[in-house]
NUFI-842372 format. One record per residue: x, z negated, y negated of N, C-alpha, C in turn; residue in three letters. Coordinates in steps of 0.001 Angstrom, whole numbers, plus 500000, padded with zeros to 6 digits. Each point is the difference from the previous one (the first is absolute). Layout:
XZYXZYXZYala;...
# end
This chain:
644392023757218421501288500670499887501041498980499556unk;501247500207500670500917498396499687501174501134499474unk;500425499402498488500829500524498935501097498943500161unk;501137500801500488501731499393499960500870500473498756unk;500564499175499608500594500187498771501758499955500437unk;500773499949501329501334500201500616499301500733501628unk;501608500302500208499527500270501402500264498627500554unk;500555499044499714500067498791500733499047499193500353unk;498874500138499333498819499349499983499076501178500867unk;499947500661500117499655501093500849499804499057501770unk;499103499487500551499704499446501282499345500504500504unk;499500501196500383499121500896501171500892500175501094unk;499308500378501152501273500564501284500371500990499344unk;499234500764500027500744501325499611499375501346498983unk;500341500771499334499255501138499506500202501171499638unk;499106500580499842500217501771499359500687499743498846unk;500708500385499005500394499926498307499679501492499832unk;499453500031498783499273500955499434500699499611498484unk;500935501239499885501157500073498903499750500601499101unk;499990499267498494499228501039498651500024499293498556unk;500247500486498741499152499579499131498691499889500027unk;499496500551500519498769500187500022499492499872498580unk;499954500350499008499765500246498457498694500675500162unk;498806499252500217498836500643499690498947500104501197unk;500712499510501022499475500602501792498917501281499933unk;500990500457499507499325501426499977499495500794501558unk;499307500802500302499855500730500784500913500128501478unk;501126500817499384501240499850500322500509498796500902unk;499531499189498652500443498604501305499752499054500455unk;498100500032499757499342499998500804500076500386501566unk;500555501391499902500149500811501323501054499567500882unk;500986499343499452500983499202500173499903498741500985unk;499448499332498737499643498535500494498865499857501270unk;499284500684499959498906500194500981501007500701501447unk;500595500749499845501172500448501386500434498433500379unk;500388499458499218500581498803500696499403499305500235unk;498601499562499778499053499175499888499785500596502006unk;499808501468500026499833500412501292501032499336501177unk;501748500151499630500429499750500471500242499013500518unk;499173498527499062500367498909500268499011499431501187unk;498843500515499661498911499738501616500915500327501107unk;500556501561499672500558500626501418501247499401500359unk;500514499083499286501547499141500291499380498750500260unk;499172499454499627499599498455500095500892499229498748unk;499839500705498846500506499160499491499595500184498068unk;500473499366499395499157499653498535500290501506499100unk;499221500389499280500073501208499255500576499053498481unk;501068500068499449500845499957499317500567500624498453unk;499013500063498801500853500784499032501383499218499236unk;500778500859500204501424499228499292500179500780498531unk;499621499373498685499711500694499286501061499456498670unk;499738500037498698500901498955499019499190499437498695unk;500433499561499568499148499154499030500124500826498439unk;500570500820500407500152501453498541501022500808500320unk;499420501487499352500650501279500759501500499583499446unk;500574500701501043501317500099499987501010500208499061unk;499476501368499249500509500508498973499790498914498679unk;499087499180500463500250498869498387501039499149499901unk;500619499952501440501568499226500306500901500907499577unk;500077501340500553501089500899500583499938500811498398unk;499196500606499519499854501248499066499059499072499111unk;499856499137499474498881499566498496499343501304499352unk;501003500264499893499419501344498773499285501040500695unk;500208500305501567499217500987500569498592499490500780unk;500092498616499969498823498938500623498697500939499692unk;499116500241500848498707500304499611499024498997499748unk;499112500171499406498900499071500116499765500000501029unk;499620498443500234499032499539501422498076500472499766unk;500074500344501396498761500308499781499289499162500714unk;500085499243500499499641498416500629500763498434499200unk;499650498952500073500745499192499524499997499430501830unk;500629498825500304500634500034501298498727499075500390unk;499286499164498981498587499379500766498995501007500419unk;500329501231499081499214500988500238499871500802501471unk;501782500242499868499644500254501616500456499296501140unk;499522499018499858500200499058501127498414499814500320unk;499363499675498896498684500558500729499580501438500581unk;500878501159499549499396501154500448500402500237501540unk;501457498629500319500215500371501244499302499491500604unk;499412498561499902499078499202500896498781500716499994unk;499521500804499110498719500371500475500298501375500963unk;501467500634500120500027500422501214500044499654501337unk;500043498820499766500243498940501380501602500168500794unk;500793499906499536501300499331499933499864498924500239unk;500916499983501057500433498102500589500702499284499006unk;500957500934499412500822498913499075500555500696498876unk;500749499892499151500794500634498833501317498816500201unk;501278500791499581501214499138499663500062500848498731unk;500087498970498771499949500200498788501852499624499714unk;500748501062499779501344499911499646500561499873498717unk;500358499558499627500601499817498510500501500708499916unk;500380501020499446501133501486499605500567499326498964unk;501629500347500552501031499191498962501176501388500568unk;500987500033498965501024500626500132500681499928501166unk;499815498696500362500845499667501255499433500471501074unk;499152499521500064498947500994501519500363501276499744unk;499565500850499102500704501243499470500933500767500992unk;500922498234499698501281501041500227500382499746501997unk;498846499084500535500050500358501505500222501637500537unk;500650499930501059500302501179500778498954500432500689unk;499681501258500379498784499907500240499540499917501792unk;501448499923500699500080499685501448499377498535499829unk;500763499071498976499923499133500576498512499440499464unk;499409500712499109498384499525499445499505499747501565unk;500272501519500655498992500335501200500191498643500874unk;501619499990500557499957498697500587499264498614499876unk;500239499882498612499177498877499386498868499613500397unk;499375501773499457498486499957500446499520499402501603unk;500600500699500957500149499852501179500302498660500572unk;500649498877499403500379498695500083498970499116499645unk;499393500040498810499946499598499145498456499963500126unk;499272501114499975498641500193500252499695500453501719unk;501107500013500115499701500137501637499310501353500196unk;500706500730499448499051501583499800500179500598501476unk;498678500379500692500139500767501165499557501655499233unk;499645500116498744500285501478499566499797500008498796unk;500734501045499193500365500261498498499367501668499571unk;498667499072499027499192501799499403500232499754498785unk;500592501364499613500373499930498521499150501572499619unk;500355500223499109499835501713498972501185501042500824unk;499620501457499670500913500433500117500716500505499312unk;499869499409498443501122499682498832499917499042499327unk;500569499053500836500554498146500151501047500204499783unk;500727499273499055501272499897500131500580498477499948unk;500884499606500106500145498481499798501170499693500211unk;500679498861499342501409499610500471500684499964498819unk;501676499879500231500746500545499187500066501456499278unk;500174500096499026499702501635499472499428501050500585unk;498454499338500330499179500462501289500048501233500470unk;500918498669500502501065501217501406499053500038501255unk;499110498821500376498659500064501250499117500710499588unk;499536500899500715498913501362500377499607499431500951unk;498593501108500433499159500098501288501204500349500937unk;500569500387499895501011500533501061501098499662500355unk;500655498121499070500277499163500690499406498893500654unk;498681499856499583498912499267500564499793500618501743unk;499925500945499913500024500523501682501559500272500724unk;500351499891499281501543499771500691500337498797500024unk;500393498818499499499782498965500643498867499386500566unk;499107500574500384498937499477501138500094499604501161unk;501291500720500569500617500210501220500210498557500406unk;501411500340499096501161498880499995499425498666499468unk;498900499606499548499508498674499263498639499821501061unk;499355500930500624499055499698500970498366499854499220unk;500114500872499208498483500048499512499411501511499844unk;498711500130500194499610501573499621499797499972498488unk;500317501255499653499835500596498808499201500958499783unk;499111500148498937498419500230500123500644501027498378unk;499879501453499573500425500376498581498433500624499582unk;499156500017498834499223499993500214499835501392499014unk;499920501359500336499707500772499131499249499808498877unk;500049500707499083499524500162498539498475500642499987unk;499041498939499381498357500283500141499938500914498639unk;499167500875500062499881501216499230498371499912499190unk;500232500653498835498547500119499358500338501552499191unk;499698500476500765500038501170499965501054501167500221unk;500864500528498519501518500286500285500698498448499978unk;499976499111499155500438498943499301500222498901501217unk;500918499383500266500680498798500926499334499055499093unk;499332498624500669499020498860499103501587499081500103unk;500150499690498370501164499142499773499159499164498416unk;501289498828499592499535499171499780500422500993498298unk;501266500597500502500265500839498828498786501573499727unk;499437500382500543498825500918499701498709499374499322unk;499830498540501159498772499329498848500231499385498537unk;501396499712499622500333499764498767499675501349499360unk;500743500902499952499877501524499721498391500121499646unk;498955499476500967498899500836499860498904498946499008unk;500452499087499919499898498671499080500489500396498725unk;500989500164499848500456500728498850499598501336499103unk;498989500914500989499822501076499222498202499916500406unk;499804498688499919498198499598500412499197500432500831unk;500929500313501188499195500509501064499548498258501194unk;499224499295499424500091498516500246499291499889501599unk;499284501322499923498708499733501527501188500466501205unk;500904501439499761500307499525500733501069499502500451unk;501024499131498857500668499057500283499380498687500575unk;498442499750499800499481498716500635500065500418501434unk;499651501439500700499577500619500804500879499578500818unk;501241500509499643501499500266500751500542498245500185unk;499266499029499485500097498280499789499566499491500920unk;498788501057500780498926499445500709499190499016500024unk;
# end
C-alpha cells in the first residue's frame, strides 16, 4: 500500500478517492472503502483513501474533538489489511478548512486523477461544510467523474458510526463496539 502525504506527490494514472475520517474503519466504512475498492477494478484504476492526519473537529471545534479511536498508524494498517492501493494522508489545518467545497472536488479530480468519488451519505466537507453527498453528485457531471454515495450500514435499529462505538465504549458494552470495529 503506497501512503501520500500531498496530492502533489500523488503519481498513479488515475483513481477511485474514497472520502472520510475514517475514525476507527468501522463497519460503515469498511462498506465504503470496499465500494471503491470495487470500483477501482471496474475503472482500471487505483482504489484511493483520502483521509487526514486528525479529526477535524481538533482544528475546527477543540473542545468538541472526540477521542480518536484509532491513532493514524493504527489505521493505516487497518486500511492495508483491507487491501487499498493507497491512502493520501492530509494534514487538516484551518486553511484546508476553509477550501470551497467545488473546488476540493476539482482538486480531487486534477490532482488524483479521480475517475470516481465514494463518500458517506453524511460527508460533509469544505467551507462551513457546505459539501454533502449531494454536491458530490452534482458536480460529477460538470468535472467528469462518477459519484458512488454509500448508504448507512446498520446493526440493528442503530446506524454503525464512529460516534455510537464511542457511546458503547463508554457505557462497557466493549464486544460489541470491537464487533462494529470488525
Amino acid at each position: 500500500m503506497r501512503v501520500w502525504t500531498s496530492e502533489e506527490a500523488f503519481d498513479l494514472p488515475a483513481s477511485v478517492a474514497a472520502l472520510g475520517t475514517f475514525d476507527g474503519v468501522h463497519l460503515g466504512h469498511q462498506a465504503l472503502i470496499c465500494r471503491a475498492m470495487e470500483l477501482a477494478r471496474e475503472l482500471g484504476a487505483a482504489s484511493v483513501v483520502y483521509t487526514f492526519d486528525r479529526h477535524p473537529l481538533s482544528v475546527l471545534c477543540p473542545e468538541r474533538a472526540p477521542r480518536e479511536l484509532l491513532t493514524l498508524e493504527e489505521k493505516l494498517d487497518k486500511l492495508e489489511r483491507l487491501g487499498v492501493d493507497g491512502v493520501l494522508v492530509k494534514s487538516f489545518t484551518a486553511e484546508f478548512a476553509a477550501m470551497q467545497p467545488e473546488a476540493y472536488l476539482a482538486m480531487l479530480v486534477k490532482k488524483l486523477r479521480a475517475r470516481a468519488i465514494v463518500a458517506g451519505f453524511n460527508y460533509t466537507f469544505g467551507a462551513m461544510g457546505r459539501g454533502d453527498a449531494a454536491l458530490i453528485e452534482r458536480e460529477a457531471v460538470k468535472l467528469g467523474y462518477r459519484a458512488e454515495i454509500v448508504e448507512a450500514v446498520r446493526d440493528g435499529v442503530d446506524t454503525v458510526s464512529s460516534t455510537l462505538i464511542r457511546r458503547l465504549l463508554t457505557e462497557g458494552e466493549t464486544q460489541r463496539a470491537e464487533r462494529l470495529l470488525g
